[in-house]
N, C-alpha and C positions, 0 to 999 in steps of 0.2 A: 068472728069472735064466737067462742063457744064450741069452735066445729071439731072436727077431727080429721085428721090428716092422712089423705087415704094413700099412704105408701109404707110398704111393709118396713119397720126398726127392728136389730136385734139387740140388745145388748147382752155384753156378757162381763160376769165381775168374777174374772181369773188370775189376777194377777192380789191376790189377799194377803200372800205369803212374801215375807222379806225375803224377796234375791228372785222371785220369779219371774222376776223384766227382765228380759233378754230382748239381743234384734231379731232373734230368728222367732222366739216367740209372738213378739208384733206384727212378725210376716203377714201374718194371716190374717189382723183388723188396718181397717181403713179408719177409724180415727180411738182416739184416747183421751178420754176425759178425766181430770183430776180436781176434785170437788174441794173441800174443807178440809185439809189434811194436815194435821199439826208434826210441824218438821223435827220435834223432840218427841213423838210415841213411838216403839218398840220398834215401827214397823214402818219406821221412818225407810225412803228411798236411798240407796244404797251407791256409794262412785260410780260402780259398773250398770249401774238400772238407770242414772242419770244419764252415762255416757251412750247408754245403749238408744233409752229415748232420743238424743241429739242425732244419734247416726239413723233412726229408722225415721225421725222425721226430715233430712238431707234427701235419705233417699225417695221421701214419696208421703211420708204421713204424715197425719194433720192431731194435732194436739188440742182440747181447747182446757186451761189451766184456772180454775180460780187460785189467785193469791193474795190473799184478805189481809198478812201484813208481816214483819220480819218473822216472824214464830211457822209460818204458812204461808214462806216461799219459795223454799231450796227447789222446786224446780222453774217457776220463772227466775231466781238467781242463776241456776246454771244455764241459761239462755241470753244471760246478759238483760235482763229486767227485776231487779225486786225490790218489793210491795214495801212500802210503809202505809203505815193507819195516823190516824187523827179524829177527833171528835168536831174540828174544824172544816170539814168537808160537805158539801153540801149538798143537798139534795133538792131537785130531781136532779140527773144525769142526763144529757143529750147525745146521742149519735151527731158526729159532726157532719158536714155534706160528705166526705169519703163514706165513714158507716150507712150513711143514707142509704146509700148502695147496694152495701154490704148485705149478703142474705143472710147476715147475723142479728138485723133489723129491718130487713123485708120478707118478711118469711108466709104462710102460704094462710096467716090470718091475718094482712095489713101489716103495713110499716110501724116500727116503733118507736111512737111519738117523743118518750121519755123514759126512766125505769129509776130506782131509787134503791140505793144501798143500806142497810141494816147495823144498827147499833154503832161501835168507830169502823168507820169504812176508808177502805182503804185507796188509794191512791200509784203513781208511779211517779218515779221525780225526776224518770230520764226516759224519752221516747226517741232519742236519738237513733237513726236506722229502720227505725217501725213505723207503720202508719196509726195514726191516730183514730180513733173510729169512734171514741166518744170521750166528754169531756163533762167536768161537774159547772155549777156555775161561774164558779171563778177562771175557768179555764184550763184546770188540772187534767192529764192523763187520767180515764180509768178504765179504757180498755184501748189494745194494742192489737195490732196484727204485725207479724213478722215471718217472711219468707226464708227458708232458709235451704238451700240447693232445692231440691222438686217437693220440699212441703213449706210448711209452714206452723205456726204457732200462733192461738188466739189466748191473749193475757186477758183474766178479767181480774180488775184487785179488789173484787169485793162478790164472795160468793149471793151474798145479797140480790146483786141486781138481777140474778136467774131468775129472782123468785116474783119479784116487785115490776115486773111489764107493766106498761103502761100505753094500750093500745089507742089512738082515735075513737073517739064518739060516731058512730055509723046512726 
């Protein structure tokens, strides 16, 4: 807790411009992150930028998607998962024993215990095909993983819980 993680990250935010998703353009990153992104702004994602993600992650890339609710899902919609919101939703959130697992909460400061979504958080209300990886109290979907030919896709429906970890007490 606290530490810093000694292996070099790059990120790059190139893709700013509407239409600039392509597959040949994602050739070149190993994965794609898609934060808060309201599916009615200017610069909303485009048939071809949606279709092109599907086909670069079949072939090999890894996606990971917040979709916080119908307004800010069109890309877990086009994967077959979108987000609805509620005020009904509860918090904390738990990784299930599959997420346990997962280095989505085992990562290289301790397992994670719990995390908590922000303001209406969102939820899934079909995980049919996906694995489960964590659940609210009630037993709700709110993060998914799904494989799709040599990648995969991680759903989270609430960009919230990026932020809100909730590590053990060491």
């Amino acid at each position: 807790v606290g530490g810093t993680v000694p292996r070099p990250v790059a990120i790059s935010d190139v893709f700013a411009a509407k239409g600039s998703i392509s597959k040949a353009a994602l050739s070149g990153y190993d994965a794609l992150f898609i934060g808060y992104f309201n599916d009615g702004s200017a610069n909303t994602f485009t048939a071809a930028e949606l279709l092109a993600m599907k086909e670069w992650v079949t072939d090999g890339g890894s996606i990971l998607v917040s979709c916080d609710n119908f307004d800010h899902d069109n890309v877990c919609n086009a994967f077959g998962y979108p987000a609805l919101a509620t005020l009904d939703i509860a918090n904390p959130m738990t990784p299930t024993a599959l997420g346990s697992a997962h280095p989505a909460f085992s990562g290289p400061f301790g397992p994670v215990a719990s995390f908590s979504g922000y303001q209406t958080i969102g939820f899934f209300y079909s995980s049919v095909g996906a694995d489960v990886l964590a659940r609210d109290p009630n037993g709700t979907p709110v993060v998914l993983e799904k494989a799709y030919g040599q990648g995969k896709v991680v759903f989270l429906s609430d960009v919230g819980g990026i932020d809100y970890l909730n590590y053990p007490a060491k």
